[in-house]
DRENDO-1510 file (C-alpha; in Angstrom, 1 decimal, always signed):
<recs>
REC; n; res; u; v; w
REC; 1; UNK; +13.2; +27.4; +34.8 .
REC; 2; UNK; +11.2; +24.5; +34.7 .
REC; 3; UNK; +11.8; +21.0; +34.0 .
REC; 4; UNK; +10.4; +20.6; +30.8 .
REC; 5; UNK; +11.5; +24.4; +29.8 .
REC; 6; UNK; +15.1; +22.8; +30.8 .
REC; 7; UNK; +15.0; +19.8; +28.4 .
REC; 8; UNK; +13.8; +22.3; +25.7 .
REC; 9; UNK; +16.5; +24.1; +26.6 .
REC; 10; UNK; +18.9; +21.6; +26.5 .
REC; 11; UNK; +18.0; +19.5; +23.3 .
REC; 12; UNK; +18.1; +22.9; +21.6 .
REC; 13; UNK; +21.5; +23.1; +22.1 .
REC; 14; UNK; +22.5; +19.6; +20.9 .
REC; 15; UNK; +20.5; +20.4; +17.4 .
REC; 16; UNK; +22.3; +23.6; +17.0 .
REC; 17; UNK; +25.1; +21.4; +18.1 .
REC; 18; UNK; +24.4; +18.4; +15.1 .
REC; 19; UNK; +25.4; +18.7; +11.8 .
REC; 20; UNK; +25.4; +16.3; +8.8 .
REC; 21; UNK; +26.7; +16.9; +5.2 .
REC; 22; UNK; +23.7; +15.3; +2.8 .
REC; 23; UNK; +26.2; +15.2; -0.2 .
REC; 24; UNK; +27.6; +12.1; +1.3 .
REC; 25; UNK; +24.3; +10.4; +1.5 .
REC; 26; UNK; +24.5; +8.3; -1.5 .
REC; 27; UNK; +25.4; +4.9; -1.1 .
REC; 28; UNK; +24.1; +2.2; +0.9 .
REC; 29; UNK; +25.4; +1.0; +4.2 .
REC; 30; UNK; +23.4; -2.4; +3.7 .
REC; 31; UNK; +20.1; -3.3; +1.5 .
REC; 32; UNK; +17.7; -5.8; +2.8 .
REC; 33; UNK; +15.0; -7.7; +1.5 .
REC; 34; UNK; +13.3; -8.1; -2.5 .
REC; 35; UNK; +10.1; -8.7; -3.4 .
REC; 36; UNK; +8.2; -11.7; -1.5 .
REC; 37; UNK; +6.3; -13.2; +1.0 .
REC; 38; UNK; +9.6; -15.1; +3.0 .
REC; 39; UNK; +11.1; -13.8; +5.7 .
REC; 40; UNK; +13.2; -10.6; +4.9 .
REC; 41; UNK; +11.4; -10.5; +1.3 .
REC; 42; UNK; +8.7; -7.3; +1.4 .
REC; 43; UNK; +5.7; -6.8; -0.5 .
REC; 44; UNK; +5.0; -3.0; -0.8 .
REC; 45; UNK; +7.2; -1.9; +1.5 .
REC; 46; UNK; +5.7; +1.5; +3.5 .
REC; 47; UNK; +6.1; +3.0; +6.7 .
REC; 48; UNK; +9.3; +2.1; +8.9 .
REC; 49; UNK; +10.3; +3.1; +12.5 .
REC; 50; UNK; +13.5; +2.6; +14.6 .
REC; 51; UNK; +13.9; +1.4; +18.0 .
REC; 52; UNK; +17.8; +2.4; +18.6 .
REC; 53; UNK; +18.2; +0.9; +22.5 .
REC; 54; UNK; +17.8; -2.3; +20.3 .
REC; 55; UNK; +18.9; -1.4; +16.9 .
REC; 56; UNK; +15.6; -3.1; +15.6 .
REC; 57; UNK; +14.0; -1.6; +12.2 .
REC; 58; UNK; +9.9; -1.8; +12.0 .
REC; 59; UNK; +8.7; -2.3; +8.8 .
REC; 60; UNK; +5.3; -2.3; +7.5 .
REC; 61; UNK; +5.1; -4.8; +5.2 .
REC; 62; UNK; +1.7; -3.6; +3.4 .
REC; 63; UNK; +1.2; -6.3; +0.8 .
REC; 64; UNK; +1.8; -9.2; +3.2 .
REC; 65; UNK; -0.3; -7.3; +5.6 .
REC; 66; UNK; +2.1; -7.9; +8.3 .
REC; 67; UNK; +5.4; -5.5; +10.1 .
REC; 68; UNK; +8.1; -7.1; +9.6 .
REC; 69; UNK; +11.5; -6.6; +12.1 .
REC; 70; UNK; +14.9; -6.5; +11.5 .
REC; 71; UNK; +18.6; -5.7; +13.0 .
REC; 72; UNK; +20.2; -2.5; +11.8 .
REC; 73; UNK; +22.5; -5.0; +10.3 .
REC; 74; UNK; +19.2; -6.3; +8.3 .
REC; 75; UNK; +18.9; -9.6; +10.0 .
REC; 76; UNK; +15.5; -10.9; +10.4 .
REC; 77; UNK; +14.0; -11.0; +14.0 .
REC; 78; UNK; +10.7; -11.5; +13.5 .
REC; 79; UNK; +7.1; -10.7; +12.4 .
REC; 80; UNK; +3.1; -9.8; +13.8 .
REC; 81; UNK; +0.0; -9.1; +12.7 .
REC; 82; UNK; -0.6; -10.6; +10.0 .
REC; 83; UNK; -3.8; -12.2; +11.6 .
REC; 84; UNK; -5.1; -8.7; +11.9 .
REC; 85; UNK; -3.7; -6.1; +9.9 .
REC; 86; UNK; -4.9; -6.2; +5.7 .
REC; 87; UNK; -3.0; -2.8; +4.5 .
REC; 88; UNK; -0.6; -1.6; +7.6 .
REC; 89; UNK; +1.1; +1.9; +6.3 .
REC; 90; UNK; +2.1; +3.7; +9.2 .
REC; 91; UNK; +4.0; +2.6; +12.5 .
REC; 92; UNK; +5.8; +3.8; +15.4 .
REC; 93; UNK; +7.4; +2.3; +18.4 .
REC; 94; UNK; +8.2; +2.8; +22.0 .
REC; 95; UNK; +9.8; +0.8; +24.6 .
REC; 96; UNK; +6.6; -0.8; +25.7 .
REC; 97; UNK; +4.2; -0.8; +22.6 .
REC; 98; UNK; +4.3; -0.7; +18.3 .
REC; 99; UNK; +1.7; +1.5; +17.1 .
REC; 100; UNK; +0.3; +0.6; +13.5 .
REC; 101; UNK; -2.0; +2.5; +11.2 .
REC; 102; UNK; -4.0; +0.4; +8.9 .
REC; 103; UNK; -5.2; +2.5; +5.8 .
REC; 104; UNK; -7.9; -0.4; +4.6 .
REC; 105; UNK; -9.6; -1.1; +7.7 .
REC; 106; UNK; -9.1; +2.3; +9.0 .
REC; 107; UNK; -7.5; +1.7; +12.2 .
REC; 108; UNK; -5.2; +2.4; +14.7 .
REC; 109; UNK; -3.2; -1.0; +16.7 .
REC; 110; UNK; -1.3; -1.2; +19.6 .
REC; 111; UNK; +1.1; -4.1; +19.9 .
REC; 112; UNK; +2.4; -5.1; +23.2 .
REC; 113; UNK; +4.0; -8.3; +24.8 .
REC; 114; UNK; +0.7; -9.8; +25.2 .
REC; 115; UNK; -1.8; -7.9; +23.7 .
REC; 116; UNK; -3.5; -6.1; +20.9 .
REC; 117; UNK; -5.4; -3.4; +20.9 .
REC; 118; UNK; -7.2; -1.2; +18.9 .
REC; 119; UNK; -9.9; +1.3; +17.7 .
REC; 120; UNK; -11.2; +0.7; +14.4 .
REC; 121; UNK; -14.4; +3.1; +13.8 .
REC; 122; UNK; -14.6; +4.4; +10.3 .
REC; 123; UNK; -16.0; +7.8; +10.6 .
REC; 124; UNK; -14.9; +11.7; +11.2 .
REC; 125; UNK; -16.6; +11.4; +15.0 .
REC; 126; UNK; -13.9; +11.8; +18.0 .
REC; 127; UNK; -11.7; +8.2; +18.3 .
REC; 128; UNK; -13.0; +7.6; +14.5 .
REC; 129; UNK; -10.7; +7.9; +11.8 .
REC; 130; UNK; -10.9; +7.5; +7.8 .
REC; 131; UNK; -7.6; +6.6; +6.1 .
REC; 132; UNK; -4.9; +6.6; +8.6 .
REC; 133; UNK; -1.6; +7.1; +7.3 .
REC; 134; UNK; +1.8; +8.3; +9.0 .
REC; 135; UNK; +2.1; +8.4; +12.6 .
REC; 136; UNK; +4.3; +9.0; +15.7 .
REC; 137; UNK; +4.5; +9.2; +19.3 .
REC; 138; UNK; +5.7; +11.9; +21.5 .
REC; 139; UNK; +7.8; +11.9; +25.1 .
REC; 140; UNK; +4.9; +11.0; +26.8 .
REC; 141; UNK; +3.9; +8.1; +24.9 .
REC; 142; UNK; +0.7; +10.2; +23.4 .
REC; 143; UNK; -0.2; +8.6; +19.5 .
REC; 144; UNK; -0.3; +11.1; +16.9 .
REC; 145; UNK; -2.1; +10.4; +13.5 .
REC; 146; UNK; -2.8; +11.7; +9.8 .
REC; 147; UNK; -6.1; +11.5; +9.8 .
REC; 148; UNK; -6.2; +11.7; +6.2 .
REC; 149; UNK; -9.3; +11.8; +4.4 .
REC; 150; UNK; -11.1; +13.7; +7.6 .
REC; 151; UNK; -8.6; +16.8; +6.7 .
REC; 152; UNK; -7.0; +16.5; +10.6 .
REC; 153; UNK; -4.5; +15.2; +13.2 .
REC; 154; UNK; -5.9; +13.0; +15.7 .
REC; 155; UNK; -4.1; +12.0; +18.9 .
REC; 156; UNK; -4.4; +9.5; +21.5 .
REC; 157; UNK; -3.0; +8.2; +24.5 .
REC; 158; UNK; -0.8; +5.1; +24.3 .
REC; 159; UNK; -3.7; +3.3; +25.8 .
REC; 160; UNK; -6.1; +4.4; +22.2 .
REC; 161; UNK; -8.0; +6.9; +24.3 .
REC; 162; UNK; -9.3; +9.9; +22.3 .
REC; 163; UNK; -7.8; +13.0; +23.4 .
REC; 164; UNK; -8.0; +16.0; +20.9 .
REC; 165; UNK; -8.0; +16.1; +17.2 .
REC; 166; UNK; -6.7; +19.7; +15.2 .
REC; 167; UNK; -6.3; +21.2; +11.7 .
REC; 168; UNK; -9.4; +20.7; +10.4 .
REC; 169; UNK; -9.5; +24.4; +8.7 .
REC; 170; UNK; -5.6; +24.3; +8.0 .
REC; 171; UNK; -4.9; +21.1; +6.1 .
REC; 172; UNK; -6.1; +19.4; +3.5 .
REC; 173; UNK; -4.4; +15.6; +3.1 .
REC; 174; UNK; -2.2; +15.0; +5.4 .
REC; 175; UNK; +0.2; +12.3; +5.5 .
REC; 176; UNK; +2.7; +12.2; +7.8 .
REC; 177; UNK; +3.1; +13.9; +11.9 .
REC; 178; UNK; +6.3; +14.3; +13.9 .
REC; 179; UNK; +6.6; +16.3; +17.0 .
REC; 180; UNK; +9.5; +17.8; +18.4 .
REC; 181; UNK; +10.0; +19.3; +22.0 .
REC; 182; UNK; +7.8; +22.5; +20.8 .
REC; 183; UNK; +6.0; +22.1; +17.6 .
REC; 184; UNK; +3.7; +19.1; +15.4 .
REC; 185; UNK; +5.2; +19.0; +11.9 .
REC; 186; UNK; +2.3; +17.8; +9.7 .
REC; 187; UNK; +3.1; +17.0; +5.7 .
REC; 188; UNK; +0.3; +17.9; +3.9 .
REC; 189; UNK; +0.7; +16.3; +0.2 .
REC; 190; UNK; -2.4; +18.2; -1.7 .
REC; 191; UNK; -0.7; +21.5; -1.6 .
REC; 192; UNK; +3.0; +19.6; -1.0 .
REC; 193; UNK; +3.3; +21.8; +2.0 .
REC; 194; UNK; +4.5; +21.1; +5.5 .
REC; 195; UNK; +2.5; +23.1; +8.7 .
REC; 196; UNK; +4.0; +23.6; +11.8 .
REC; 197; UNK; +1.7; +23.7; +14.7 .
REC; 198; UNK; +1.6; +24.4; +18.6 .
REC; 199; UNK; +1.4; +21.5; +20.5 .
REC; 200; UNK; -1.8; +23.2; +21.4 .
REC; 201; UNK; -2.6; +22.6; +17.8 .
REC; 202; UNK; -2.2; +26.3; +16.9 .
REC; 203; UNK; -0.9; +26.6; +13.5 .
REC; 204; UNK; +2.7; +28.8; +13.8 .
REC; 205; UNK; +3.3; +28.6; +9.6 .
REC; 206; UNK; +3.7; +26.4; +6.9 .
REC; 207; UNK; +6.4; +26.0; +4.2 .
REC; 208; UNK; +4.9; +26.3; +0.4 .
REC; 209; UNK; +8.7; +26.1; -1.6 .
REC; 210; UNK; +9.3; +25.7; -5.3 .
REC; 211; UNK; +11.2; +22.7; -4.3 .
REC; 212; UNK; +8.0; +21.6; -2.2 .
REC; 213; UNK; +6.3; +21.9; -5.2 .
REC; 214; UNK; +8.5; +19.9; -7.3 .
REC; 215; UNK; +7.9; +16.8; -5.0 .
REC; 216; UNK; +5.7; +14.0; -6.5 .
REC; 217; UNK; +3.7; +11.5; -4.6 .
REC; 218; UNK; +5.4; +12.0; -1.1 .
REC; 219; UNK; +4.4; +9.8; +1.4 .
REC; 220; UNK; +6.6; +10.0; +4.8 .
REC; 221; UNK; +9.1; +12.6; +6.3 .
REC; 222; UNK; +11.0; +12.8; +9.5 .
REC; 223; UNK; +13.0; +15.5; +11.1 .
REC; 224; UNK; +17.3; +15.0; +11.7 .
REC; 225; UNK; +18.2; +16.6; +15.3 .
REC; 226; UNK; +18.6; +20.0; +13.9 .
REC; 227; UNK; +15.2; +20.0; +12.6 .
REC; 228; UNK; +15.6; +19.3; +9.0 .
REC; 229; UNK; +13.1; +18.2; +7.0 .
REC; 230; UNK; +13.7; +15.0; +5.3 .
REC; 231; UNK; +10.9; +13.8; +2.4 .
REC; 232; UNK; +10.9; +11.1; +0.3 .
REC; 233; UNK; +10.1; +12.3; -3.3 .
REC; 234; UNK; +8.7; +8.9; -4.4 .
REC; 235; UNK; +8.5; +9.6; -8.2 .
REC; 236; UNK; +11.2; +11.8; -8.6 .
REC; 237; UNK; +13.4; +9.0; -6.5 .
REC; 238; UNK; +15.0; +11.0; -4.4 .
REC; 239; UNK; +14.9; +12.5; -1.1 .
REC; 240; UNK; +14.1; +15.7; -0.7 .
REC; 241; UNK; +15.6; +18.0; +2.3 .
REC; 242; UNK; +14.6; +21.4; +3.9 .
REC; 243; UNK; +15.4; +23.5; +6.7 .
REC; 244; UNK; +12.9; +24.0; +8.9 .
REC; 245; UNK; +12.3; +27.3; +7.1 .
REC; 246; UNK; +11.7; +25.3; +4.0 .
REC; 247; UNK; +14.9; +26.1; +2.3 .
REC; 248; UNK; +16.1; +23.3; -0.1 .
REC; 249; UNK; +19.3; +21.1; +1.3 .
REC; 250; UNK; +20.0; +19.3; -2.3 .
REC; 251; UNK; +21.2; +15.8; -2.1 .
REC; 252; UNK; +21.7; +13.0; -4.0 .
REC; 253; UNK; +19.0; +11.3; -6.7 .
REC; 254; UNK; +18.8; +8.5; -9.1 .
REC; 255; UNK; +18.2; +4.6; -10.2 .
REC; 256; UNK; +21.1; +2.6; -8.5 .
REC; 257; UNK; +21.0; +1.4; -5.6 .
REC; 258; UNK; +21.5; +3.8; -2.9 .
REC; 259; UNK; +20.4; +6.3; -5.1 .
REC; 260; UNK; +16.8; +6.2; -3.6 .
REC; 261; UNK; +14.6; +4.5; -6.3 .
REC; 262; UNK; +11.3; +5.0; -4.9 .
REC; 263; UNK; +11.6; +6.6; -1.5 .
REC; 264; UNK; +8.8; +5.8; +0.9 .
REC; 265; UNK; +9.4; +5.3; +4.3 .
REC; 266; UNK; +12.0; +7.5; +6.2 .
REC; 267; UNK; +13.5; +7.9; +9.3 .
REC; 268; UNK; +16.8; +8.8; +10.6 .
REC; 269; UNK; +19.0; +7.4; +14.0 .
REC; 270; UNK; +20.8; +10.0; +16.3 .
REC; 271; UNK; +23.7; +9.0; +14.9 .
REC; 272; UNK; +22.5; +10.3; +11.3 .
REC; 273; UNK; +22.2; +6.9; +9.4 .
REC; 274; UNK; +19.3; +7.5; +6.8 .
REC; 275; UNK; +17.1; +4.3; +6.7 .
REC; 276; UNK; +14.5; +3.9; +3.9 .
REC; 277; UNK; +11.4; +1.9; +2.5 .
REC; 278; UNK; +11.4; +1.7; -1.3 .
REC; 279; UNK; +8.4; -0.1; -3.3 .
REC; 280; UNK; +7.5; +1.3; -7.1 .
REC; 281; UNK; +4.2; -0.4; -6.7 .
REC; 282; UNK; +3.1; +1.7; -3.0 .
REC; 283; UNK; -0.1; +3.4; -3.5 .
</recs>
């Protein structure tokens, strides 16, 4: 077997291995931020990723055009881009760079230490995107993207070179990418259906549900280790979860706090904590 087939192999058997009861997914461990332009204070809170060697939240803070980080304990760290982003929705994060969509400008950033960079084409060429939304990187540090309004997935190198772009024929407006060990997972919010693709970028199938159906104005997913399917049902304020065979996994839904009033963001630690973004006035 080789090495890669091994680590398949191996974090297979920790997902069968994970389990986490969603009933008990209804109250807060901490809230942080309100509405405002201070530090900790969010305007149109969207996209969030975690960094868990450093317990550090990423937050794109779209109104303030800015990402905004914080502890897992919601202290504030610190703050970027404000000088260059005007609507950031999407970002991701890896031990050497924060990638950031920006859904105005239509543009994919890399943050590092000491530099920016990015590619910032409108168009439906290779390298050129149109409405960038969700994001996320892979093991290798390759940059995956909803190319949204050009009906594809584009994906890059963690340098922002071009490398292959897929689903053209398959989806219509995608939102949100993840990728686990074997498959892309693409949430596609026209038909409120989620594909599952090679890492080729062969489709393998797609989950249409009744409870897909019933989910209005998602914007983000992510996977738990046993390859879940977690959705924020921004309207409906709730979170919405499905096996990966797209079998509803009913949890919790309502107007209080830590009831998930309007669910945008979403990711989840190793551990299973559940963090959230949640704006009523995202678009």
């Amino acid at each position: 077997m080789g090495k890669q087939q091994s680590k398949n192999a191996r974090m297979s058997a920790e997902m069968k291995e994970w389990e986490l009861d969603y009933s008990l997914k209804s109250q807060p461990v901490i809230a942080v931020g309100k509405k405002g332009k201070a530090n900790n204070e969010l305007l149109y809170a969207c996209g969030l990723a975690i960094y868990e060697p450093n317990q550090l939240i990423y937050i794109a803070d779209s109104g303030n055009c800015r990402i905004q980080v914080v502890t897992f304990e919601g202290n504030f760290v610190t703050d970027f881009g404000e000088d260059i982003l005007r609507r950031p929705y999407g970002v991701a994060v890896t031990e050497d760079h924060v990638f950031v969509t920006d859904s105005t400008i239509h543009a994919l950033f890399q943050f590092s230490d000491f530099n920016v960079a990015g590619t910032d084409t409108r168009g439906s060429g290779e390298g050129e995107l149109d409405n960038p939304t969700g994001l996320c990187t892979d093991y290798n540090g390759d940059v995956y993207v909803a190319d949204t309004n050009n009906h594809r997935v584009c994906i890059y190198s963690n340098e922002l070179k071009f490398i292959i772009s897929f689903g053209t024929h398959q989806l219509i407006t995608p939102r949100d990418v993840k990728v686990t060990p074997n498959s892309i997972v693409v949430l596609d919010i026209s038909p409120n259906s989620v594909h599952f693709f090679s890492r080729s970028g062969r489709q393998i199938h797609s989950c249409v549900t009744q409870g897909l159906r019933c989910v209005f104005h998602p914007y983000f997913f992510c996977l738990d280790p046993a390859g879940n399917i977690l959705i924020g049902d921004h309207s409906h304020h709730r979170i919405v979860t499905f096996s990966p065979l797209g079998e509803l996994i009913p949890i919790s839904r309502g107007h209080k706090l830590g009831e998930f009033i309007y669910p945008v963001g979403i990711c989840i630690s190793a551990l299973g904590t559940i963090f959230i973004t949640s704006d009523p006035g995202i678009s």
